[in-house]
Backbone and ligand atoms as CSV (ligand in chain L), in Angstrom:
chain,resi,resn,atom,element,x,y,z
A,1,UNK,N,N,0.856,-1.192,0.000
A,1,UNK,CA,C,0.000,0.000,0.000
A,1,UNK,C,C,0.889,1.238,0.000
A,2,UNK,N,N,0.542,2.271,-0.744
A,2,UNK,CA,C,1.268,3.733,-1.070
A,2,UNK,C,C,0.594,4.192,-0.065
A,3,UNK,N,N,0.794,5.260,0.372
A,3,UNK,CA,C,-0.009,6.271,1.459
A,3,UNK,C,C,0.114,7.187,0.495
A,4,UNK,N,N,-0.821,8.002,0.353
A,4,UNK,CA,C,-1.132,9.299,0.121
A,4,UNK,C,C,-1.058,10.135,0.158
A,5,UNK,N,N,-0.467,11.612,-0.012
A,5,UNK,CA,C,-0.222,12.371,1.309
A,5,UNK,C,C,-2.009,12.709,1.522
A,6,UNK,N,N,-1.715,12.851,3.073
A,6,UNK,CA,C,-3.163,13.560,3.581
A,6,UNK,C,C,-3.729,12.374,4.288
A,7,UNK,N,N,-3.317,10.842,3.546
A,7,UNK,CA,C,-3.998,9.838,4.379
A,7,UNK,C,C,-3.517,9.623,5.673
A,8,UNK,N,N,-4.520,8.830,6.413
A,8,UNK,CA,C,-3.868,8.527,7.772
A,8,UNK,C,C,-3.974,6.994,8.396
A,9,UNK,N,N,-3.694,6.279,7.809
A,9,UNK,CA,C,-3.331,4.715,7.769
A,9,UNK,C,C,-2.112,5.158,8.585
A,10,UNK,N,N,-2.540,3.790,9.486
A,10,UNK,CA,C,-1.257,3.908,10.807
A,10,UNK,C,C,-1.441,4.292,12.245
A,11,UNK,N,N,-1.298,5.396,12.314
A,11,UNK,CA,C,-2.121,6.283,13.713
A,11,UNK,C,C,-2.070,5.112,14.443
A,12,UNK,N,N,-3.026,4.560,14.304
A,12,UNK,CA,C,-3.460,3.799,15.705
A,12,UNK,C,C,-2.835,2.456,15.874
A,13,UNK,N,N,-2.387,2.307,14.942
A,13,UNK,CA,C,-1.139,1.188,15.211
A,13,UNK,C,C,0.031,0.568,16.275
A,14,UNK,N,N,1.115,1.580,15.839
A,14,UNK,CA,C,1.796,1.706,16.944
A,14,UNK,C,C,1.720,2.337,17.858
A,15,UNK,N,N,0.934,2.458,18.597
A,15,UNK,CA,C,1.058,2.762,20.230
A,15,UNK,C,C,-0.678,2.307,20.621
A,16,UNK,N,N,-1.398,1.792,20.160
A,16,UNK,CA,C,-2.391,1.488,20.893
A,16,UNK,C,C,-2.203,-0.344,20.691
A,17,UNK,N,N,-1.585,-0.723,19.750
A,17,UNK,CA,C,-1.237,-1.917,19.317
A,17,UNK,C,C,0.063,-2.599,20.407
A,18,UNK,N,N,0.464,-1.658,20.518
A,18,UNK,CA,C,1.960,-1.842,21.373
A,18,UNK,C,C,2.877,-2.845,20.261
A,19,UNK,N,N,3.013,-1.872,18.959
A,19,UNK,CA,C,3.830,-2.294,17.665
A,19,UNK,C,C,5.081,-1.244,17.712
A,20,UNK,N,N,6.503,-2.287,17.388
A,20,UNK,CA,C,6.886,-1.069,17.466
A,20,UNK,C,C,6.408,-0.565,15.594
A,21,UNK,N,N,7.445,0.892,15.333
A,21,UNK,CA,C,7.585,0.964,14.247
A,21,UNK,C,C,8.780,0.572,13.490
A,22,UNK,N,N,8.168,0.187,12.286
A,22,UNK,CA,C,9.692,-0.521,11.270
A,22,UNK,C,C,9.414,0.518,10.379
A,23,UNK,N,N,10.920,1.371,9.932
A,23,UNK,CA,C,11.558,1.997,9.795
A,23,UNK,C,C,11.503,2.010,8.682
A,24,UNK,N,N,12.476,0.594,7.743
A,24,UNK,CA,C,12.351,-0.005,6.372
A,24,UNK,C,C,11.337,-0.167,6.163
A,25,UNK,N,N,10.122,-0.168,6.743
A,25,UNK,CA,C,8.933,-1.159,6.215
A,25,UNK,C,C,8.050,0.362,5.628
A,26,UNK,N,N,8.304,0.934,6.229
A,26,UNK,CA,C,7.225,2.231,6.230
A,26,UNK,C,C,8.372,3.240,4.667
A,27,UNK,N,N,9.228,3.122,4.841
A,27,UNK,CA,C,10.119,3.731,4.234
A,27,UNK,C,C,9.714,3.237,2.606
A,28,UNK,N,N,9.390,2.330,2.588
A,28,UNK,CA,C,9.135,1.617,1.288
A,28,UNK,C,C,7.809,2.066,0.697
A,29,UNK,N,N,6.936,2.539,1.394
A,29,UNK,CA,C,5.529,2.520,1.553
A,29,UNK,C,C,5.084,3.828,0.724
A,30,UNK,N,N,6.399,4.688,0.629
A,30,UNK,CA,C,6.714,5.972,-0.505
A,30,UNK,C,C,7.268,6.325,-1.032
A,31,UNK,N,N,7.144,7.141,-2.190
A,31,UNK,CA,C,8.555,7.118,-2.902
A,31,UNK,C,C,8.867,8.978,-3.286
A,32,UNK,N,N,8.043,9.950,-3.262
A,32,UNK,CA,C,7.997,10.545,-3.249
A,32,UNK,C,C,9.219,11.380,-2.551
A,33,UNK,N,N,9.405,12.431,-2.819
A,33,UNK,CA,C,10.470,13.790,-1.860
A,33,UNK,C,C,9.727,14.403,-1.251
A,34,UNK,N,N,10.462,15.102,-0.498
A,34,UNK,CA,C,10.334,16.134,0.100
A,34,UNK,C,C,8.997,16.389,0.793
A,35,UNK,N,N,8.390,15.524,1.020
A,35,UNK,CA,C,6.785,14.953,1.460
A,35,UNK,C,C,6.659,13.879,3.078
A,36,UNK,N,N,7.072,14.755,3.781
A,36,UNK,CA,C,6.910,14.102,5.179
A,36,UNK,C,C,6.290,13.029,5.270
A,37,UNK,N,N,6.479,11.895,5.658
A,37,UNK,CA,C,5.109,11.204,6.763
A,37,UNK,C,C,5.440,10.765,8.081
A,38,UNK,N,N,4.460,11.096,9.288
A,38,UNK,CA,C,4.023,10.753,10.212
A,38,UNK,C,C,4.194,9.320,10.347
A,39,UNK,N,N,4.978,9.172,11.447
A,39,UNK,CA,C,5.314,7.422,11.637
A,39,UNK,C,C,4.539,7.299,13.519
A,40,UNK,N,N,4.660,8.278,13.928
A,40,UNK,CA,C,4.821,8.175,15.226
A,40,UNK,C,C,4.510,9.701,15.693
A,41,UNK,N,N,3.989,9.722,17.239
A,41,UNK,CA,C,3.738,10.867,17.805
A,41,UNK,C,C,4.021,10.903,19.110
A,42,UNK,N,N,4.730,11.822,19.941
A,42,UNK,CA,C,4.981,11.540,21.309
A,42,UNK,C,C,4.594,13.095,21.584
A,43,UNK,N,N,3.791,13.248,22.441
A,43,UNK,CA,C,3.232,14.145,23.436
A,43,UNK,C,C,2.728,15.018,21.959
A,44,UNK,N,N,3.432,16.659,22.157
A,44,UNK,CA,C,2.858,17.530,20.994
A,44,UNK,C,C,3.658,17.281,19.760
A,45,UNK,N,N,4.390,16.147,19.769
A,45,UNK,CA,C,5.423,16.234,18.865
A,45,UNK,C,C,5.056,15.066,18.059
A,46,UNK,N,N,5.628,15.141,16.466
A,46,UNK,CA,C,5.571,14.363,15.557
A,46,UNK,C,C,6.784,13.979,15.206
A,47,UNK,N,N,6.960,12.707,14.752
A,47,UNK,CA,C,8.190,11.891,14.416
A,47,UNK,C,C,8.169,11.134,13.108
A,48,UNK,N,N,8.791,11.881,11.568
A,48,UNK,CA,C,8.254,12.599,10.494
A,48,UNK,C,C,9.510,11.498,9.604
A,49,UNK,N,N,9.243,10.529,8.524
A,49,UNK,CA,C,9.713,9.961,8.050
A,49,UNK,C,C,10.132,10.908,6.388
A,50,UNK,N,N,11.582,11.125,6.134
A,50,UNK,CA,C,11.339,12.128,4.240
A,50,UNK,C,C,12.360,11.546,3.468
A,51,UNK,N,N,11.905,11.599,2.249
A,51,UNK,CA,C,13.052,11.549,1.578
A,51,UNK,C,C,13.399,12.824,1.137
A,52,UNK,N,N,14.828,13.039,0.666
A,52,UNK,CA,C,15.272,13.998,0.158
A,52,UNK,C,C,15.967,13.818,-0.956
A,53,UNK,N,N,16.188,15.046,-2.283
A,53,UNK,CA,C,16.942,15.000,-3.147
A,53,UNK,C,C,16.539,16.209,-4.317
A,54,UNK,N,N,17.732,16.458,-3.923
A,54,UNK,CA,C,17.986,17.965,-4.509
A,54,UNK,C,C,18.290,19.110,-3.505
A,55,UNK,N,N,17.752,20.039,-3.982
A,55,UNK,CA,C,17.527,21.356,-3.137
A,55,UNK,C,C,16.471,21.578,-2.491
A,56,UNK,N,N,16.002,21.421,-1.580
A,56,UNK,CA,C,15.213,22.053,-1.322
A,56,UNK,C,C,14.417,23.667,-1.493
A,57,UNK,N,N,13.900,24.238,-0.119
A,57,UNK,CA,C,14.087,26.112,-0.155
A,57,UNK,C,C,14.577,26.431,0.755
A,58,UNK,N,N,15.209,27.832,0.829
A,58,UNK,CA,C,15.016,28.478,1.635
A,58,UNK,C,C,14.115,29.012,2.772
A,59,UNK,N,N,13.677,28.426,4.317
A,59,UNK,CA,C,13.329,28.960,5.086
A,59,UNK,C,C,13.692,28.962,6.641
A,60,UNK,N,N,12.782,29.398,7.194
A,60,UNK,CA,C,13.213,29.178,8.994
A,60,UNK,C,C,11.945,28.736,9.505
A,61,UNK,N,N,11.777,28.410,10.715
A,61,UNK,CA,C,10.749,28.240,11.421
A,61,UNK,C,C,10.982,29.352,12.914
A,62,UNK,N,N,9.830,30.073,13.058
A,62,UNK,CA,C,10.373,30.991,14.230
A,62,UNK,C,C,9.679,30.122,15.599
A,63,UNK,N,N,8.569,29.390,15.319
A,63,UNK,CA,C,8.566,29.193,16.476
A,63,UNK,C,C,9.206,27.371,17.060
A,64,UNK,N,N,10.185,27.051,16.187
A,64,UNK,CA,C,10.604,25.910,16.734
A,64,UNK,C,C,12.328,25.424,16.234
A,65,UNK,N,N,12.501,24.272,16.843
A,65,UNK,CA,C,13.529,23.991,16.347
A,65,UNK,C,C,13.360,22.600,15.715
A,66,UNK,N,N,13.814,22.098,15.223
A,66,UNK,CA,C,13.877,20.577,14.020
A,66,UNK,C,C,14.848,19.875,13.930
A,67,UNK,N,N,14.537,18.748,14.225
A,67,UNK,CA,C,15.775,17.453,14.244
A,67,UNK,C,C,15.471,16.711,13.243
A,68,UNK,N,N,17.225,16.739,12.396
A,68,UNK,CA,C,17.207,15.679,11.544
A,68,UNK,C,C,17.807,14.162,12.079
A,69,UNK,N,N,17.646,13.071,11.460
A,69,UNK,CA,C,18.924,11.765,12.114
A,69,UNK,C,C,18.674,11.159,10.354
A,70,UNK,N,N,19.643,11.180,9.965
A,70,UNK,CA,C,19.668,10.250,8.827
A,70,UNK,C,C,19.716,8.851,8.858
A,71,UNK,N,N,18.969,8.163,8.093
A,71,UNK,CA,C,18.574,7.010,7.886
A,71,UNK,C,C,19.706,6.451,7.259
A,72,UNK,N,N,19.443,6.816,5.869
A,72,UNK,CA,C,20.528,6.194,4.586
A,72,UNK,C,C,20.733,7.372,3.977
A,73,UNK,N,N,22.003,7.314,3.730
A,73,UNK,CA,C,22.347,8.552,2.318
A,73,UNK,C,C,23.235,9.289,3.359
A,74,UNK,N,N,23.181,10.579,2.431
A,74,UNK,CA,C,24.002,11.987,2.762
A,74,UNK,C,C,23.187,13.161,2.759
A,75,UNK,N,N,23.128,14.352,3.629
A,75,UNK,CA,C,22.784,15.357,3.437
A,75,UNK,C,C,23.031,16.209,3.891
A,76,UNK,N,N,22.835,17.469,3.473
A,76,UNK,CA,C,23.640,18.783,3.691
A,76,UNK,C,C,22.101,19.731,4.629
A,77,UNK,N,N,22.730,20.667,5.289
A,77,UNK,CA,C,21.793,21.213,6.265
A,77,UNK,C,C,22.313,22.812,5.751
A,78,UNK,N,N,22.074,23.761,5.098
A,78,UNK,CA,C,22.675,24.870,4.661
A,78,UNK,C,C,22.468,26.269,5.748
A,79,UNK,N,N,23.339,26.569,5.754
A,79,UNK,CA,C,22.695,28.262,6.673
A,79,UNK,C,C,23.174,28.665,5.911
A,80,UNK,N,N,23.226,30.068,6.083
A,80,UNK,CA,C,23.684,31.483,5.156
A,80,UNK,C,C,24.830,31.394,5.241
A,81,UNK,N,N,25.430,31.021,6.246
A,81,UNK,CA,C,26.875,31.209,7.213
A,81,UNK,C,C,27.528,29.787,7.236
A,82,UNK,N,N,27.201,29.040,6.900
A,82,UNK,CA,C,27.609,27.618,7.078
A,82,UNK,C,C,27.025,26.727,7.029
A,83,UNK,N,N,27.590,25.323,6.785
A,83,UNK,CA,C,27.301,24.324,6.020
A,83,UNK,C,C,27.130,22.862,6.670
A,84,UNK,N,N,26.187,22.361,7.231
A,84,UNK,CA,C,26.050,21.252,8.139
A,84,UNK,C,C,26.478,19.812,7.298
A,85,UNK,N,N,27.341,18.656,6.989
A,85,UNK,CA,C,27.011,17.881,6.571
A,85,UNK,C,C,26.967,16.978,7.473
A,86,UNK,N,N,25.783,15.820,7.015
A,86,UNK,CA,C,25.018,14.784,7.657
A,86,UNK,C,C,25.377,13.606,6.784
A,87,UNK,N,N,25.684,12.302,7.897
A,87,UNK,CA,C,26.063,11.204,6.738
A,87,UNK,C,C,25.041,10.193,7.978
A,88,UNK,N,N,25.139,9.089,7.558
A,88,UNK,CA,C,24.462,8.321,7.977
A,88,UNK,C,C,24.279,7.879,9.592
A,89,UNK,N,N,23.298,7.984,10.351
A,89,UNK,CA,C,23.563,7.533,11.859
A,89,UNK,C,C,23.958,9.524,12.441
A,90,UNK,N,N,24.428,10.294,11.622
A,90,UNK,CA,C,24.379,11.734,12.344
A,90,UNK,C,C,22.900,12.417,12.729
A,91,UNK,N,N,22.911,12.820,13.926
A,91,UNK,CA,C,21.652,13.993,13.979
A,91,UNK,C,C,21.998,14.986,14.152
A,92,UNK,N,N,21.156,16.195,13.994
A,92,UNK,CA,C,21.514,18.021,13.775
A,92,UNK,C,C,20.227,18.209,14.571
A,93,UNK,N,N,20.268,19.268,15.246
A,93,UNK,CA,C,18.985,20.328,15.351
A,93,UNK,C,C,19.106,21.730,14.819
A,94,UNK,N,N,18.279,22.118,13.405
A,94,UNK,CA,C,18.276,23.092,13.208
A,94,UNK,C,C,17.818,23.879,14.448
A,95,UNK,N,N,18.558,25.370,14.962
A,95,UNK,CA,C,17.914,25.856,15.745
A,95,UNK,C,C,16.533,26.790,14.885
A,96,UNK,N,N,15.848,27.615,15.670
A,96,UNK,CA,C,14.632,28.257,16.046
A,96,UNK,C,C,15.035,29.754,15.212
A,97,UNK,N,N,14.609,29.190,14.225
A,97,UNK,CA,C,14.596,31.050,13.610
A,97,UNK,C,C,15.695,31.278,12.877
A,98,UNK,N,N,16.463,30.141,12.362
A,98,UNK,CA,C,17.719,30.334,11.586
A,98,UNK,C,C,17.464,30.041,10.532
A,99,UNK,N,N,17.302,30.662,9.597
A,99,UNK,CA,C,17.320,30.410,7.892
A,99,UNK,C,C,18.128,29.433,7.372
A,100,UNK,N,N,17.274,28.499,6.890
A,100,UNK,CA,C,18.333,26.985,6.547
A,100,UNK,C,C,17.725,26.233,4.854
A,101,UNK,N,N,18.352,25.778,4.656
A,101,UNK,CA,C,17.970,24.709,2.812
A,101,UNK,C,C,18.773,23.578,3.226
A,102,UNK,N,N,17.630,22.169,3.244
A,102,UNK,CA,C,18.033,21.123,3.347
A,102,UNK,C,C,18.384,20.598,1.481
A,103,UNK,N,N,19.737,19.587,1.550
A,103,UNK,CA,C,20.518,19.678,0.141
A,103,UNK,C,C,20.391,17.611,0.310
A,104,UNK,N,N,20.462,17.367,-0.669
A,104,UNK,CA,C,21.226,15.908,-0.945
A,104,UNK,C,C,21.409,15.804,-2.539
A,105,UNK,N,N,22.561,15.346,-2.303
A,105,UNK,CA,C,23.207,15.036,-4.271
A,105,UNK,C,C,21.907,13.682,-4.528
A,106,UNK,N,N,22.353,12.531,-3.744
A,106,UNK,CA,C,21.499,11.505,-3.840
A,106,UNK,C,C,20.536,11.525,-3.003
A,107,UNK,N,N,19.699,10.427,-3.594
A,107,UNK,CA,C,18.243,10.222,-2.444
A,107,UNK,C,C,18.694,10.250,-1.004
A,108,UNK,N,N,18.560,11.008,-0.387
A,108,UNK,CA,C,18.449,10.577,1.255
A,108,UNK,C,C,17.796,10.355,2.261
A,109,UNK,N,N,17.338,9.540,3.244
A,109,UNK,CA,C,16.205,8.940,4.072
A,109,UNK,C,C,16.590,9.801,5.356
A,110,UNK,N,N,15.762,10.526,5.941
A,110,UNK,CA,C,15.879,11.192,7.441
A,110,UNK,C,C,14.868,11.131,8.000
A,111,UNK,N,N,14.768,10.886,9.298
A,111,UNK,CA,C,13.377,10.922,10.385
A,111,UNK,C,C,13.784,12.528,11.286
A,112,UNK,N,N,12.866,13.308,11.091
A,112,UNK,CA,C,12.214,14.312,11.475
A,112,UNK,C,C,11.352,14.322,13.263
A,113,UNK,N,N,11.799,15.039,13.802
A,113,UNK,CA,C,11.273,15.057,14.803
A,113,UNK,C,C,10.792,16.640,15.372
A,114,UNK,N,N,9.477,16.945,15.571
A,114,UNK,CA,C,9.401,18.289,15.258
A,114,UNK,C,C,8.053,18.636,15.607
A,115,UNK,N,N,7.550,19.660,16.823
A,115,UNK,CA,C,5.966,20.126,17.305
A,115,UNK,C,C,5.065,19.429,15.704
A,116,UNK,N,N,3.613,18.911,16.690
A,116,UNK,CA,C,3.008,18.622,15.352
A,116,UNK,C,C,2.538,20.209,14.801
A,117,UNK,N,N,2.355,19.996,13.438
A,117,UNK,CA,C,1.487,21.394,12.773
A,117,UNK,C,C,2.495,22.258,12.111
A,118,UNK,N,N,3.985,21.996,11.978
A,118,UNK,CA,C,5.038,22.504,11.421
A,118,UNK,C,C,5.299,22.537,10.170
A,119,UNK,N,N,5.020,23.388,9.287
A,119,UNK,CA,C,5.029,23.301,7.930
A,119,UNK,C,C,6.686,22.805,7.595
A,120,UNK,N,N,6.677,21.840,6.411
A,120,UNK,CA,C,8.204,21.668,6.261
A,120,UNK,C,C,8.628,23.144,5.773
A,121,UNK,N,N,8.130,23.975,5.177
A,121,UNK,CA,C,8.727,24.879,4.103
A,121,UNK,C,C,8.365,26.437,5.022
A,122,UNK,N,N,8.042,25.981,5.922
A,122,UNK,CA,C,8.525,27.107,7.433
A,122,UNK,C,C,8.081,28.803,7.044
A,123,UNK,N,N,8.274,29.188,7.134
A,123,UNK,CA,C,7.626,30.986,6.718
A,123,UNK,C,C,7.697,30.739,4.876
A,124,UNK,N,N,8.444,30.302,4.627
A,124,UNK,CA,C,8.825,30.331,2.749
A,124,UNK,C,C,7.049,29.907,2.052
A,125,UNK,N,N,6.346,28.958,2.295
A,125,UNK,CA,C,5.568,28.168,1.498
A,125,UNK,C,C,5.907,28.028,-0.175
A,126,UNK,N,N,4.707,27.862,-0.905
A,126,UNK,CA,C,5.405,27.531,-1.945
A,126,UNK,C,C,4.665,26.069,-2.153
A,127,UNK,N,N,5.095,25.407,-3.555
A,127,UNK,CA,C,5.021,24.519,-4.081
A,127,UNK,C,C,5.645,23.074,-3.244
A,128,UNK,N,N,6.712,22.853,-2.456
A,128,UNK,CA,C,6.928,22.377,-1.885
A,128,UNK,C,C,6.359,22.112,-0.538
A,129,UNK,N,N,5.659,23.132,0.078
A,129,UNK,CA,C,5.073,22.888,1.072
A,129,UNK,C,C,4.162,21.288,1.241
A,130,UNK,N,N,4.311,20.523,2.102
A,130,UNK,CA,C,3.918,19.305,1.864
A,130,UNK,C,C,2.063,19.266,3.168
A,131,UNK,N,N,0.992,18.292,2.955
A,131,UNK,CA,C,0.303,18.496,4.029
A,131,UNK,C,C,0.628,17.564,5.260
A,132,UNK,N,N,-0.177,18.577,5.891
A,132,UNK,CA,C,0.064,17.946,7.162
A,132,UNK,C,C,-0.573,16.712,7.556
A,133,UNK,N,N,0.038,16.060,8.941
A,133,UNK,CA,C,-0.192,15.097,9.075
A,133,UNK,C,C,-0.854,14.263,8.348
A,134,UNK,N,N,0.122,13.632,7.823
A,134,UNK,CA,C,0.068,12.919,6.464
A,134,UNK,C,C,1.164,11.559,7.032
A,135,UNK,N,N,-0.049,10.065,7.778
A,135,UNK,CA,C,0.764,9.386,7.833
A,135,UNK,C,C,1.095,8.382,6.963
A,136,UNK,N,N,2.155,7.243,7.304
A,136,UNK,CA,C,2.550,6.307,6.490
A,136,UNK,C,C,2.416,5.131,7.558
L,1,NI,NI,NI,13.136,23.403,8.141
């Protein structure tokens, strides 16, 4: 089964099931970029499965901060000022209000951890903007 974005297959799975979540299993389940999905939720927070590749945009989020942990691949975390690279098994927290462009040459897999209701594309919107809670 593909998920959709917007669908919500899952939710009640892992944690009323007492499943954990598989990682690979869900990972497969899309193929899409730059299109979050919802694997998991702990308190106000969402725990956000993406692929990446290419450039992303330019934005910030003012009222939060955002954790990447890479799955598989490589990826770059950009500020104005400097240049984060991420390889496999690394995590980053963009801070809160810092203008950033997530980069990968190749496909890259990262889990997202981040208040629910957080647009990926942060003050910027745009075409990329992906919807929300949108699980897999
Ligand atoms: Ni961001």
């Amino acid at each position: 089964v593909t998920a959709s974005p917007g669908s919500s297959i899952g939710r009640a799975d892992a944690t009323a099931a007492l499943q954990p979540v598989a990682l690979r299993d869900k990972l497969a389940r899309f193929a899409d970029h730059w299109a979050p999905r919802v694997v998991a939720e702990l308190n106000d927070y969402q725990v956000k499965l993406v692929k990446l590749q290419g450039d992303f945009v330019w934005h910030r989020h003012d009222d939060t901060d955002e954790m990447f942990l890479v799955i598989e691949g490589e990826m770059e975390i950009a500020f104005r000022d400097a240049t984060v690279r991420l390889r496999e098994g690394d995590l980053f927290v963009v801070p809160r209000g810092r203008e950033h462009i997530t980069r990968a040459k190749r496909e890259c897999h990262a889990l997202i951890i981040e208040p629910r209701g957080v647009a990926n594309t942060g003050d910027a919107g745009g075409r990329l903007t992906a919807p929300q809670d949108a699980w897999v």
